[in-house]
N, C-alpha and C positions, 0 to 999 in steps of 0.2 A: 827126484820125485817132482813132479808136474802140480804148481800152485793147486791147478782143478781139481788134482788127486787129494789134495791134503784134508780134505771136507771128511770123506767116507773113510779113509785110514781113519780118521780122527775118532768117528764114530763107531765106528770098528770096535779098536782100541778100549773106546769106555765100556760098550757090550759086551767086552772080555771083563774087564775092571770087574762090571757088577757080578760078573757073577748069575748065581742063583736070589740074587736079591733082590727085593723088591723096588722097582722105582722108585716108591715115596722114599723108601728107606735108604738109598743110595741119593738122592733129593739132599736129604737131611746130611749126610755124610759129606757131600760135593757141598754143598753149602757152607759148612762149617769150613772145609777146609778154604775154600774163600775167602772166608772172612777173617781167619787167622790168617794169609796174606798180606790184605788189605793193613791188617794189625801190626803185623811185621812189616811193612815196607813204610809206612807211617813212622813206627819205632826207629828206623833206619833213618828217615831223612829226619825228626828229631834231633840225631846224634850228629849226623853230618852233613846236615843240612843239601847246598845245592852241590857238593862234592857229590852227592849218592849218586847225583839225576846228569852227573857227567860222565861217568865210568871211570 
């Protein structure tokens, strides 16, 4: 797959995701799931510091 292509698959993809749901409400969902990310990769280099951010 072609860098260029990777934008509208992308998009695609999350139009499948939602569903019949509403935007805000998918908003709120994608959101959260972010921020537990953010939480968990934080928790991570906590424990292992700059090992995490080498592989």
């Amino acid at each position: 797959m072609a860098l260029s292509n990777l934008g509208p698959v992308l998009w695609s993809c999350a139009d499948s995701m939602r569903g019949s749901m509403s935007a805000d409400e998918y908003k709120d969902y994608l959101l959260g799931l972010v921020f537990y990310k953010h939480i968990s990769d934080s928790q991570l280099y906590d424990v292992y510091g700059h090992a995490f951010l080498k592989g």
